[in-house]
TIVOSE-610603 format. One line per 3 residues: number of its first residue (from 0); for each residue x, y, z of C-alpha. Coordinates in Angstrom, 1 decimal. Layout:
BEGIN
NUM) X/Y/Z; ... .
END
This chain:
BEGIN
0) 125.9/45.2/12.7; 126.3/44.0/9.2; 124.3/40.9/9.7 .
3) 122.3/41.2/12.9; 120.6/37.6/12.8; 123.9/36.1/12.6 .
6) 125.7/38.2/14.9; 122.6/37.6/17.7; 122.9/33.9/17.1 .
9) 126.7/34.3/17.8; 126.3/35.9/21.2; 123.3/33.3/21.8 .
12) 125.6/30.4/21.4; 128.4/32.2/23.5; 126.0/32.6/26.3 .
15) 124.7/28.9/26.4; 128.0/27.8/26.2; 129.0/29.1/29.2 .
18) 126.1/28.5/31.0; 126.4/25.1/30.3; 129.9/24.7/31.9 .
21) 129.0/26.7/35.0; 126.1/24.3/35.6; 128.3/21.5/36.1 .
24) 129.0/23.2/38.9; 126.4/25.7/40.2; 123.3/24.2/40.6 .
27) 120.1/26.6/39.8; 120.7/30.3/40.3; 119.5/30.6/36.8 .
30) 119.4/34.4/37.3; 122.1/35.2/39.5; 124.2/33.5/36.5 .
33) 122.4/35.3/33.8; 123.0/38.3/35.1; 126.9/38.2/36.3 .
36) 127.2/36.9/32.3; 125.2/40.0/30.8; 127.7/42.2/33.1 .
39) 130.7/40.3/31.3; 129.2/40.8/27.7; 128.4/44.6/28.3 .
42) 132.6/44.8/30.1; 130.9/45.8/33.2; 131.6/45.3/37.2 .
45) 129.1/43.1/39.3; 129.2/43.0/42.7; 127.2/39.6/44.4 .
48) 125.1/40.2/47.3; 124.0/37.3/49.8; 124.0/35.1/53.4 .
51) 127.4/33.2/53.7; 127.2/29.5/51.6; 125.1/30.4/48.6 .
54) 128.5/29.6/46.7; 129.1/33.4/45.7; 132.9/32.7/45.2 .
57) 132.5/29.4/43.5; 130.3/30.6/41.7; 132.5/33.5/40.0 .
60) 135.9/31.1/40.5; 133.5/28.7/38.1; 133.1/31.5/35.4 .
63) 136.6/32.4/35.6; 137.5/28.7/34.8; 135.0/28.6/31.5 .
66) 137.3/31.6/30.3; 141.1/31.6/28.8; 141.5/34.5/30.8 .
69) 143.8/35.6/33.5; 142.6/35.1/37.1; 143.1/36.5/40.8 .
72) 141.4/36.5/43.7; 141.4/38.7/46.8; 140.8/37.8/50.1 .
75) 139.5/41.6/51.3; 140.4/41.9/55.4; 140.3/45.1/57.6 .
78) 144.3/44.8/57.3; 144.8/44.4/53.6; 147.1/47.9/52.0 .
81) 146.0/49.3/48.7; 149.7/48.4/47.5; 148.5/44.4/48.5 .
84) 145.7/45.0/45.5; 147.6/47.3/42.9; 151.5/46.2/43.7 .
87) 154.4/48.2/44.8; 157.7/49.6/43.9; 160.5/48.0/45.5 .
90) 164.3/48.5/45.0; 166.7/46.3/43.2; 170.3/46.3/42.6 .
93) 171.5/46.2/39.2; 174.3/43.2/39.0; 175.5/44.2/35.7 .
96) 175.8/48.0/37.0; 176.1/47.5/40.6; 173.4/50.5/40.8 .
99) 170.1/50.0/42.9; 166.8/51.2/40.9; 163.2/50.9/41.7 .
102) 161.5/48.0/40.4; 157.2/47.5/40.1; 156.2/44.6/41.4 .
105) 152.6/44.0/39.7; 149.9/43.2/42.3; 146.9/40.9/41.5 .
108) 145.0/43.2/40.1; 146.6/42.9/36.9; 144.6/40.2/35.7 .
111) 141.6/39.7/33.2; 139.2/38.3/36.3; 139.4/39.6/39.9 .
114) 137.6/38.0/42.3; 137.0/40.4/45.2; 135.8/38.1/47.8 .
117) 133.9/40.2/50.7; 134.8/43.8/49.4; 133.2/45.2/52.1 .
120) 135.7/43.8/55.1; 138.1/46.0/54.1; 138.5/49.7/54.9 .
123) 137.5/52.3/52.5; 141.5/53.5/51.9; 141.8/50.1/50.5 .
126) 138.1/50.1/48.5; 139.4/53.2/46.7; 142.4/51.2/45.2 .
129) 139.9/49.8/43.1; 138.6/53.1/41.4; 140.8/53.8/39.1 .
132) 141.5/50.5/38.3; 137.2/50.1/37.6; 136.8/52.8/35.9 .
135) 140.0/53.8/33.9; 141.6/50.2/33.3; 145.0/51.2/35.0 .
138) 146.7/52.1/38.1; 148.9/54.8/39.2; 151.9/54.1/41.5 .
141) 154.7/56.3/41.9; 153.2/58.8/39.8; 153.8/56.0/36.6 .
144) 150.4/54.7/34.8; 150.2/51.0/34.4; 147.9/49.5/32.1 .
147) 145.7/46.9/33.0; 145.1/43.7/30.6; 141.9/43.9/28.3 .
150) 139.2/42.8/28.8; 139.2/43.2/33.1; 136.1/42.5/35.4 .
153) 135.6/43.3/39.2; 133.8/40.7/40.0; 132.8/41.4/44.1 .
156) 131.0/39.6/46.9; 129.4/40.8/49.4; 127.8/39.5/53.1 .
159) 124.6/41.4/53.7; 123.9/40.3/57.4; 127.3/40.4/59.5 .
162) 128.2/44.1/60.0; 130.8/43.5/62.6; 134.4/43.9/60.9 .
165) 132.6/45.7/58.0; 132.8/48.6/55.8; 129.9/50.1/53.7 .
168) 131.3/50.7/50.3; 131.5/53.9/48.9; 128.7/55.4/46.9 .
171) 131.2/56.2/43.9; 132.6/53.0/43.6; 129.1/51.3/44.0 .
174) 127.9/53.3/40.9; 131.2/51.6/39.4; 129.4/48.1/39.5 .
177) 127.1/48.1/36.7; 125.4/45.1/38.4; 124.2/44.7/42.4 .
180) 122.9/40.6/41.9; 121.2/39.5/45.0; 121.2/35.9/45.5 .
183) 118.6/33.9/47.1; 118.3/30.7/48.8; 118.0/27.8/46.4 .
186) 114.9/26.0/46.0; 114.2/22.3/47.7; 114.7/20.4/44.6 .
189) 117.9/22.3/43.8; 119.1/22.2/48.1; 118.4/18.4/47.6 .
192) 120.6/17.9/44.3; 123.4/20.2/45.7; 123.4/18.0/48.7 .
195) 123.6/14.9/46.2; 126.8/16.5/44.7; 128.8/18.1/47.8 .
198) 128.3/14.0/48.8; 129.9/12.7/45.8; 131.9/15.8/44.3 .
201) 135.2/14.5/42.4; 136.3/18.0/41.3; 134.2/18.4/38.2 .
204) 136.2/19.4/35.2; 135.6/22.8/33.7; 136.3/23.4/29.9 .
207) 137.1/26.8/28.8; 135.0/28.1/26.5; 135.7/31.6/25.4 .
210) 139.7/33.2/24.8; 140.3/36.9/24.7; 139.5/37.2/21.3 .
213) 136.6/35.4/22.0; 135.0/37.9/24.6; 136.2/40.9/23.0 .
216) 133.9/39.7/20.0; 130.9/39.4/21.5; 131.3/42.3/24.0 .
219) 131.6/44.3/20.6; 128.8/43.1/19.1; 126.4/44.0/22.2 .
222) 128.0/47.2/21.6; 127.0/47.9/18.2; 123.6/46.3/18.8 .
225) 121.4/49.3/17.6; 118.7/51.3/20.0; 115.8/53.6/19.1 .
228) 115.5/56.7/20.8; 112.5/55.8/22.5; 113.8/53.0/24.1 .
231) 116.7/55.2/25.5; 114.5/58.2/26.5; 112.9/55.7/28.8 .
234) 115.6/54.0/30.4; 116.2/58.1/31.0; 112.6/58.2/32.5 .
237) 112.9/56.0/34.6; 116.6/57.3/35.9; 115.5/61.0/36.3 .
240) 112.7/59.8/38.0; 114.7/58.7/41.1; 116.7/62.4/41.6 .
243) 114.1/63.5/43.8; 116.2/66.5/44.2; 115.5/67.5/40.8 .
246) 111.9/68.9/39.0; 110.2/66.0/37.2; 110.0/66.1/33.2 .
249) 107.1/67.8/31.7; 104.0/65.6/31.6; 105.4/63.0/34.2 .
252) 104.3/62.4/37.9; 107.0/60.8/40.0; 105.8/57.8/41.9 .
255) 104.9/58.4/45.9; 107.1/56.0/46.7; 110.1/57.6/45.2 .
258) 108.7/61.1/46.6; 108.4/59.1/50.3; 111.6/57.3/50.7 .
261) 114.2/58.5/48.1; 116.8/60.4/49.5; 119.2/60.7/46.7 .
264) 118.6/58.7/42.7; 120.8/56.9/40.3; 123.6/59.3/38.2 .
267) 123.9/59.2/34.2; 125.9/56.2/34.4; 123.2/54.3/35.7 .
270) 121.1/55.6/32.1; 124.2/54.0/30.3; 124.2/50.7/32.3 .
273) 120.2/50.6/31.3; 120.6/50.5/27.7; 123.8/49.0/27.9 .
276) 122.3/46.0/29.3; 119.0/46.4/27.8; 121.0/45.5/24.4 .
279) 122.7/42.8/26.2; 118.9/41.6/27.3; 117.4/41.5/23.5 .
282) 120.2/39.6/22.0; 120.1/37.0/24.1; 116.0/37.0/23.7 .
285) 116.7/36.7/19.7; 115.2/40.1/18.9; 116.6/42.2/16.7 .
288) 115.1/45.5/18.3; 116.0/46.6/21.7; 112.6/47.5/23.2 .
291) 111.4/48.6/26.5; 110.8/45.3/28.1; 114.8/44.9/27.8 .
294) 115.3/47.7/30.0; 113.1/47.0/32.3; 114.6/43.2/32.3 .
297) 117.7/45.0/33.7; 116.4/48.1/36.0; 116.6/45.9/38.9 .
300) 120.4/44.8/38.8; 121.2/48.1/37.4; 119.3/50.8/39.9 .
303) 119.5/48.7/43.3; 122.5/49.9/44.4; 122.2/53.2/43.0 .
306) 119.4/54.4/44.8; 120.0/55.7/48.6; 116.8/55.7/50.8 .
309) 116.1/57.4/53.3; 114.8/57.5/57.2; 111.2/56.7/56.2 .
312) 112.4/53.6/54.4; 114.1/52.1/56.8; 111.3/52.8/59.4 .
315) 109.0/51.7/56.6; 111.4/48.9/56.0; 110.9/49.3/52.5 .
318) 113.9/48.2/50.2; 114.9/49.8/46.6; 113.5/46.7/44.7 .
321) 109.8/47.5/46.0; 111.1/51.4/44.9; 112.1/50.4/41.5 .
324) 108.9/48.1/41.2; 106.5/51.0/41.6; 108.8/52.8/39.3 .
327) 108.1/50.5/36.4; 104.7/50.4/37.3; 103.8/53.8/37.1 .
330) 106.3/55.1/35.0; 105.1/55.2/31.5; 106.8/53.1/28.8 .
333) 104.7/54.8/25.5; 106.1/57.9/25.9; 104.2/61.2/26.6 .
336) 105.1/63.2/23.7; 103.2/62.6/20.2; 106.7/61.9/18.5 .
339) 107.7/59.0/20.9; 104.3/57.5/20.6; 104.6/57.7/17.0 .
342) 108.2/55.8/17.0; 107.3/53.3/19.2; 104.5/52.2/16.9 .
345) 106.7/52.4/13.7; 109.1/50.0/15.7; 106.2/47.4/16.9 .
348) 104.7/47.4/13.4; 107.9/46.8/11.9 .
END
């Protein structure tokens, strides 16, 4: 970054001024709607996670409408067809030739913002149309590539409590999601004022705030935000430490309750997602040094749905967020070679 003040100052003001619009309409959630943001800055996937009326699809339909970008939104059911998500060919006849060809007809996943309401009602034939479309940024039908448009989010939602009718998402396209937000009930005073509101709601009016241009900017900037190796080599720490699978680094203990209830830890895509959004994390906190706070701001979000558990947790009933807790707890941030030590200093003195 040429200037990094004023190119923090310019995600800053990106960030509050779409916080600001989706406020009008989401009341509280300040988290939830931090996080789902950072995932649109870093050009990553989230996938939303909670009981039925905590206004998961307004509130991605809400962040849609605050940018100039292309929308679509997908009912999932047990009987949707991948070719209902990616399109289809169909034939056509030719009325200046007479001839019949085959035409693609684009599906809605060629827009900038998919909403994929209740991904997991839909069976895993369907899920896996959205691989390649996650992770490549085009779609394959007929043997013939079709680019997505730039940028494109997966934004998901997901019920956690009614299993009948449902699907457990694949493992590979969960690590696909950089984000797994869990949202909460609100508290009183925010139940009260949405309650005000839904009694007086007149369709509140939505300005868009940031164009294609706009969002490719400031996702580039996150991207050339600059990180010490320290910082990275303990987002890595605290990755490795989760493949329970594999021999611990030298020097490091893994935590007993990784040893006790991990069956299988995050892959090096969840190490990218760490720093990713751990650069995301310090320019939105005005500092011009990623540091190890940032990463752990994001380890929640980022590992959840990355870690599997095992018999002992469920019997246990201990979830990954009390598994990544005792990681960053015990997991050291300093380092435990000399050199490490030694550039983490340089960087706090500095």
């Amino acid at each position: 970054m040429s200037n990094p003040a004023e190119s923090i100052r310019e995600v800053q003001q990106g960030f509050s001024a779409l916080k600001r619009e989706i406020h009008k309409v989401i009341v509280g959630q300040d988290e939830v709607v931090d996080q789902m943001l950072t995932a649109i800055f870093c050009r990553g996937h989230a996938v939303v996670v909670g009981v039925p009326g905590l206004a998961k699809t307004l509130l991605i339909s809400t962040i849609a409408r605050t940018l100039s970008l292309g929308f679509s939104r997908v009912q999932f059911t047990p009987d949707l067809m991948p070719s209902d998500i990616t399109g289809t060919e169909v034939i056509q006849d030719d009325r200046a030739t007479g001839r019949r060809e085959l035409r693609f007809v684009r599906g809605p996943i060629f827009a900038n913002v998919i909403l994929a309401d209740e991904i997991n009602r839909t069976p895993p034939k369907t899920q896996s149309a959205l691989l390649e479309a996650m992770q490549e940024r085009h779609v394959t039908v007929g043997g013939v590539r079709h680019d997505l448009p730039s940028p494109f989010f997966v934004l998901a939602t997901q019920n956690p409590i009614e299993q009948e009718g449902t699907y457990p998402l694949p493992e590979a396209q969960l690590d696909r999601f950089m984000f797994q937000i869990k949202i909460e009930y609100p508290a009183l005073d925010e139940e009260m004022e949405i309650v005000r509101r839904s009694a007086v709601r007149g369709g509140e009016v939505i300005q868009p705030v940031l164009d294609e241009t706009g969002i490719r900017r400031l996702q580039d900037l996150v991207r050339q935000m600059p990180v010490a190796d320290h910082v990275i080599a303990y987002a890595l720490r605290l990755v490795r430490a989760t493949r329970v699978k594999e021999p611990m680094d030298l020097g490091l203990t893994r935590p007993a309750a990784v040893r006790d209830y991990v069956a299988w830890g995050g892959g090096p895509r969840a190490s990218e997602f760490l720093v990713l959004g751990a650069k995301c994390a310090a320019m939105l906190a005005g500092s011009t040094h990623v540091m190890p706070e940032h990463v752990r701001a994001v380890a929640r979000p980022v590992l959840r749905h990355r870690i599997l558990t095992n018999f002992n947790a469920e019997a246990d009933q201990v979830g990954t967020d009390q598994i990544i807790d005792a990681l960053l707890k015990e997991i050291p941030v300093e380092g435990v070679t000399p050199g490490e030590r030694r550039e983490m200093n340089e960087v706090m003195k500095g």
